[in-house]
PyMOL CGO cylinders between C-alpha atoms (Angstrom):
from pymol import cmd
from pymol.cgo import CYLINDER

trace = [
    CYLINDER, 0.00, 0.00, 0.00, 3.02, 2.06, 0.88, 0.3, 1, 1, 1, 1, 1, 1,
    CYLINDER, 3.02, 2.06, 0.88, 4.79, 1.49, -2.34, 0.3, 1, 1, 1, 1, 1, 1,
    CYLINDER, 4.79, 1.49, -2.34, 1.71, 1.98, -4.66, 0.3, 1, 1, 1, 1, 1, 1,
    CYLINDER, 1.71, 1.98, -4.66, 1.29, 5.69, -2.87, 0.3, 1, 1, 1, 1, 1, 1,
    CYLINDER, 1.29, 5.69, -2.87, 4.95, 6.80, -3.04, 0.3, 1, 1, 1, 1, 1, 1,
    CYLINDER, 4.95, 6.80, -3.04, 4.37, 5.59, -7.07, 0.3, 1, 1, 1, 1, 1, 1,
    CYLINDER, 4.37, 5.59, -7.07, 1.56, 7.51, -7.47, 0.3, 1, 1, 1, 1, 1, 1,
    CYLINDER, 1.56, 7.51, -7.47, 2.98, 10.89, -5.55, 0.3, 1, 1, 1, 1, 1, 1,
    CYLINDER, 2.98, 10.89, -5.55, 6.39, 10.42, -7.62, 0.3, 1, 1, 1, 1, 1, 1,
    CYLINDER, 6.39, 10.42, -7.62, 4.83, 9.94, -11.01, 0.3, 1, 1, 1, 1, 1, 1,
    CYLINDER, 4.83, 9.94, -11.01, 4.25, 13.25, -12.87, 0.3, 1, 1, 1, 1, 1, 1,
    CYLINDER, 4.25, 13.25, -12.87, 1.75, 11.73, -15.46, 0.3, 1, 1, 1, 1, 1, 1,
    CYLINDER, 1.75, 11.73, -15.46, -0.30, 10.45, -12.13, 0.3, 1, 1, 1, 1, 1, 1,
    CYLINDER, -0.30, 10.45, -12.13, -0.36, 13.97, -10.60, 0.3, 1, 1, 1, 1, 1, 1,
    CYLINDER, -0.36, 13.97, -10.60, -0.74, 15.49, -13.79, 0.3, 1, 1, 1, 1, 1, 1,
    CYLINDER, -0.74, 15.49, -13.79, -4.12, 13.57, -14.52, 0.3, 1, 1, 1, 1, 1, 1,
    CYLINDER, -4.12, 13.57, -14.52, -5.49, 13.11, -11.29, 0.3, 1, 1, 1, 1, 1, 1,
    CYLINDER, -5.49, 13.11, -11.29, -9.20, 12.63, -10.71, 0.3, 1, 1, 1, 1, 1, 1,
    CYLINDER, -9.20, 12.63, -10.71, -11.21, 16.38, -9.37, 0.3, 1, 1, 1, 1, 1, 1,
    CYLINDER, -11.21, 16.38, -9.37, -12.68, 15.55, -6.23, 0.3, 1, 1, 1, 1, 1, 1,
    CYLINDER, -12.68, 15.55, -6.23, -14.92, 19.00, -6.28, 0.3, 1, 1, 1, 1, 1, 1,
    CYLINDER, -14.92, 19.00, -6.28, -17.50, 20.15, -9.19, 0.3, 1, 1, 1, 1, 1, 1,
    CYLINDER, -17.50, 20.15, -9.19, -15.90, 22.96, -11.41, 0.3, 1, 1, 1, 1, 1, 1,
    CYLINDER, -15.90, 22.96, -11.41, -16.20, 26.77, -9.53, 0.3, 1, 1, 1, 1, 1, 1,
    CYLINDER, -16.20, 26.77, -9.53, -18.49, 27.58, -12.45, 0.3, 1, 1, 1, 1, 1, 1,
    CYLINDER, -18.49, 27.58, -12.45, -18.65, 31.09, -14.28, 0.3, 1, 1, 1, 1, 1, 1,
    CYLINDER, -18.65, 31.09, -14.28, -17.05, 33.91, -12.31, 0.3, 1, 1, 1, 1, 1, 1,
    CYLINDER, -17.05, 33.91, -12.31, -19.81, 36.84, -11.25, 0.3, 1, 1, 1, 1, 1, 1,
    CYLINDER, -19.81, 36.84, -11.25, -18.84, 40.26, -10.44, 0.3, 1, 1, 1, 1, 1, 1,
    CYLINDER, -18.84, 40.26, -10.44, -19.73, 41.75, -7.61, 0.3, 1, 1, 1, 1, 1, 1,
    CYLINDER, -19.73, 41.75, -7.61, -21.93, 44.47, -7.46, 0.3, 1, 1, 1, 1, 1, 1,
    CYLINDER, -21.93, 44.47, -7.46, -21.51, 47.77, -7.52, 0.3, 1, 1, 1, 1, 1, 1,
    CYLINDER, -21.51, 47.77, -7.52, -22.57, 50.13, -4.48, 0.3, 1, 1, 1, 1, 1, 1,
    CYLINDER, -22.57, 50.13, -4.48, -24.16, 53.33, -5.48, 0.3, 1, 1, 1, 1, 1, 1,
    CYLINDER, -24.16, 53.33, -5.48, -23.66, 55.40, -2.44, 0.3, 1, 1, 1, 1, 1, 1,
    CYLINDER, -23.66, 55.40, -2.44, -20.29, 55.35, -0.92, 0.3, 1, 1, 1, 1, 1, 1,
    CYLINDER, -20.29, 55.35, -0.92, -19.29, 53.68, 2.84, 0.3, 1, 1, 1, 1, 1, 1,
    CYLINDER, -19.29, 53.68, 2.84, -21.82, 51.25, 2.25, 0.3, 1, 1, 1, 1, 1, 1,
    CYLINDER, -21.82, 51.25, 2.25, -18.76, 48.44, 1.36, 0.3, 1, 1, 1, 1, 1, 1,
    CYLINDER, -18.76, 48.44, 1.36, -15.71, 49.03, 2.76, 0.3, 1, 1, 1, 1, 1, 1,
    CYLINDER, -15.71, 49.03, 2.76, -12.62, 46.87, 3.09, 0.3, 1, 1, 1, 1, 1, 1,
    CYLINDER, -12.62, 46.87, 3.09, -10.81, 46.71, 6.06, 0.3, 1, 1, 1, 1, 1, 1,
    CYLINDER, -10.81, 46.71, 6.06, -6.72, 45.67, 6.77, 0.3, 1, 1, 1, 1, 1, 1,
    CYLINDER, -6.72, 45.67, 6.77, -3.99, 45.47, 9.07, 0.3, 1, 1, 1, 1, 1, 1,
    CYLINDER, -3.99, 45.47, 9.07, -0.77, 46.29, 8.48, 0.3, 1, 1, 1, 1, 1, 1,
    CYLINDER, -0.77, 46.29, 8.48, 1.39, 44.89, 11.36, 0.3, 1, 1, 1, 1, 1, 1,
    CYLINDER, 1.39, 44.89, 11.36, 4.56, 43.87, 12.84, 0.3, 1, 1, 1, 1, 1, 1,
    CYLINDER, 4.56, 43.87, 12.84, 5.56, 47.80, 12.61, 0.3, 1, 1, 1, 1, 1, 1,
    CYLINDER, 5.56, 47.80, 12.61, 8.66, 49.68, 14.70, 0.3, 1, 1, 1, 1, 1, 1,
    CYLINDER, 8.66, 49.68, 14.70, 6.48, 50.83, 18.14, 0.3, 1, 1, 1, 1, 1, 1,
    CYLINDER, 6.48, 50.83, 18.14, 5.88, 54.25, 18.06, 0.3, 1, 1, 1, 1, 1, 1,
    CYLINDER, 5.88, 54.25, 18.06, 3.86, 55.97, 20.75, 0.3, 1, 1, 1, 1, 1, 1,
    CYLINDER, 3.86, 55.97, 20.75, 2.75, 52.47, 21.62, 0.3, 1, 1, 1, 1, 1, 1,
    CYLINDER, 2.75, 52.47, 21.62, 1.40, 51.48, 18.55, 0.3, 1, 1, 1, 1, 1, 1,
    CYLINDER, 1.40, 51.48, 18.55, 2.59, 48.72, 16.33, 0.3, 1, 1, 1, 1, 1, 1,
    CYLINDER, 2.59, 48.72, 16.33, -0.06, 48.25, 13.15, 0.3, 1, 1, 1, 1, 1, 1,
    CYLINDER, -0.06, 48.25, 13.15, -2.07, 50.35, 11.12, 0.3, 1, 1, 1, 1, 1, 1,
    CYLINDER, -2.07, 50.35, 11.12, -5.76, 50.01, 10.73, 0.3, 1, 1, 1, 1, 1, 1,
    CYLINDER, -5.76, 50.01, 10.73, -6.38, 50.58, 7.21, 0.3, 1, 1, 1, 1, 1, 1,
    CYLINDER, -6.38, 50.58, 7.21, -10.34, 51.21, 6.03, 0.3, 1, 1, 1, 1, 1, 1,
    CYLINDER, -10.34, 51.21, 6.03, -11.02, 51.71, 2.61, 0.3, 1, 1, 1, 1, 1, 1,
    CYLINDER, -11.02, 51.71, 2.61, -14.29, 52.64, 1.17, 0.3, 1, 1, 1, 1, 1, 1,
    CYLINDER, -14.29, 52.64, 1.17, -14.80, 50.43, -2.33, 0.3, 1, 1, 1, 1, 1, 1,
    CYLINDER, -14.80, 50.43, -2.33, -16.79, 53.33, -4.28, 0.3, 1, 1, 1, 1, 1, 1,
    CYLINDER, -16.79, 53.33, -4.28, -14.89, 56.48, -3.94, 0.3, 1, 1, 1, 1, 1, 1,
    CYLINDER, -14.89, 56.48, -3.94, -11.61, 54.53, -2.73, 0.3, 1, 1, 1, 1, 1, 1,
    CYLINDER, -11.61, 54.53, -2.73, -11.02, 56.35, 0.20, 0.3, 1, 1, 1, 1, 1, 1,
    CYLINDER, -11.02, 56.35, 0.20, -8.57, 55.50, 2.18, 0.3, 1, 1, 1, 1, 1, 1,
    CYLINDER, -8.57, 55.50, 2.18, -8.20, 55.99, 6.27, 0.3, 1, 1, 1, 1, 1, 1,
    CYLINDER, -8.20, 55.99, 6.27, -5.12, 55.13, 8.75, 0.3, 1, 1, 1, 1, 1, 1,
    CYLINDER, -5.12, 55.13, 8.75, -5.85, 54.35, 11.64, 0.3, 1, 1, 1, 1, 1, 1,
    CYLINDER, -5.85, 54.35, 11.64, -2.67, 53.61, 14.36, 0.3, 1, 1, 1, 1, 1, 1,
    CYLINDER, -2.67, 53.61, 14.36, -3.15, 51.01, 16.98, 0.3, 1, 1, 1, 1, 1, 1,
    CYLINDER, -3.15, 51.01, 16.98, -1.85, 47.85, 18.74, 0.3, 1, 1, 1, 1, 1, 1,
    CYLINDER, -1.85, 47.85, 18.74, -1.63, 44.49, 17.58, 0.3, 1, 1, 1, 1, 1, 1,
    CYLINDER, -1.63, 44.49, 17.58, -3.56, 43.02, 20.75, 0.3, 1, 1, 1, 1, 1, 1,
    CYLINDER, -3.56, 43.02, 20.75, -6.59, 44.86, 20.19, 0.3, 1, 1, 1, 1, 1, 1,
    CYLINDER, -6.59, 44.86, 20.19, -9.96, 43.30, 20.90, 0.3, 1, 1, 1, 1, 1, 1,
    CYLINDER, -9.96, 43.30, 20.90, -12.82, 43.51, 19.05, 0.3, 1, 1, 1, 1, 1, 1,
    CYLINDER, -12.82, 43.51, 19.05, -14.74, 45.42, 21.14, 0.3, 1, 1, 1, 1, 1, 1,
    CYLINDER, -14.74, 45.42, 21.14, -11.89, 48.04, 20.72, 0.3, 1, 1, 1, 1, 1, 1,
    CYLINDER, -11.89, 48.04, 20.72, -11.50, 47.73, 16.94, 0.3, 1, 1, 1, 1, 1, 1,
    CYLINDER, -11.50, 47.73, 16.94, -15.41, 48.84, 16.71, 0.3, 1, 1, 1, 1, 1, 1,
    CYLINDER, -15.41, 48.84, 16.71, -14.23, 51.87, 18.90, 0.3, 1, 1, 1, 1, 1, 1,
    CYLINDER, -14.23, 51.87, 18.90, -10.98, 52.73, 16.87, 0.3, 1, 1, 1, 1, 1, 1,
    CYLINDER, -10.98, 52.73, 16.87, -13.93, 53.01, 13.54, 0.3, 1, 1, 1, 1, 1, 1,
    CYLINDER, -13.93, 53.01, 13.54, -17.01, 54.61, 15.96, 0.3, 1, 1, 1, 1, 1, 1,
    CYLINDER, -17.01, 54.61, 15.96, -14.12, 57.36, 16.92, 0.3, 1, 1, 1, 1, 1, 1,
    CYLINDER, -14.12, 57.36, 16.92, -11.62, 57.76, 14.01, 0.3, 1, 1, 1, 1, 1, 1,
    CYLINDER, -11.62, 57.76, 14.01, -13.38, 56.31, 10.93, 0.3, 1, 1, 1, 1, 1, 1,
    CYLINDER, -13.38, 56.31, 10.93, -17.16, 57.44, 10.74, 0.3, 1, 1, 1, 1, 1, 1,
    CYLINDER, -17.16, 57.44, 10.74, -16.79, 60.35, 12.85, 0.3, 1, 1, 1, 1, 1, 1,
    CYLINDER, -16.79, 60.35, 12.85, -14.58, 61.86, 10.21, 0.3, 1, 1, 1, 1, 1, 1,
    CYLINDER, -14.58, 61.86, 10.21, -16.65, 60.59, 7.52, 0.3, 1, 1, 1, 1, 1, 1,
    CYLINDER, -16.65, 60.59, 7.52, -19.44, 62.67, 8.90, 0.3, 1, 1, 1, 1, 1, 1,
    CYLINDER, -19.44, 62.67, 8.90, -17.22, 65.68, 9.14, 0.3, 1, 1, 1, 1, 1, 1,
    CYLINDER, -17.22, 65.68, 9.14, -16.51, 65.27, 5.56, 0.3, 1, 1, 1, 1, 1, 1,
    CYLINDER, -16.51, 65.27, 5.56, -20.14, 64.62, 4.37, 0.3, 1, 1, 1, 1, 1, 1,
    CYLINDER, -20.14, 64.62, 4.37, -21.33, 67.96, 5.76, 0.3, 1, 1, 1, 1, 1, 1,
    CYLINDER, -21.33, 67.96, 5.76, -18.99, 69.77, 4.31, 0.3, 1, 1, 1, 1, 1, 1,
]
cmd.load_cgo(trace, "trace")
């Protein structure tokens, strides 16, 4: 049983035409497009940074219409609960500054 595996892993015409185990992904759909902006926004981390002022990543929040980009600095062992403060306080309060304007 040993020998017929190592065979089949070692043969490049076995790995070449192996059997699919999973049904073909289908035809690719694109997403929709928002009409208003911050109603999809894409959200990163950048970490692993130098600390500075006791903060080593950067929150980065990206709005997918109008590509608008905010930084946010903060620490890697942030919580959930304090990542939804970091965007109540930084992110939409901002935003809001900049829609009434």
């Amino acid at each position: 049983m040993r020998d017929v595996g190592k065979y089949v892993e070692e043969c490049d015409l076995c790995q070449r035409m192996k059997n699919r185990t999973e049904e073909p992904a289908g035809k690719l759909k694109l997403s929709e497009v928002s009409q208003k902006t911050w109603t999809h926004l894409t959200v990163d981390f950048i970490m692993k940074l130098l600390v500075v002022a006791e903060k080593n990543t950067i929150l980065v929040v990206c709005d997918r219409l109008s590509k608008m980009t905010y930084f946010v600095a903060m620490t890697e062992g942030t919580l959930a609960e304090g990542l939804a403060r970091l965007l109540q306080d930084n992110v939409w309060k901002l935003h809001r500054l900049l829609v009434m304007n």
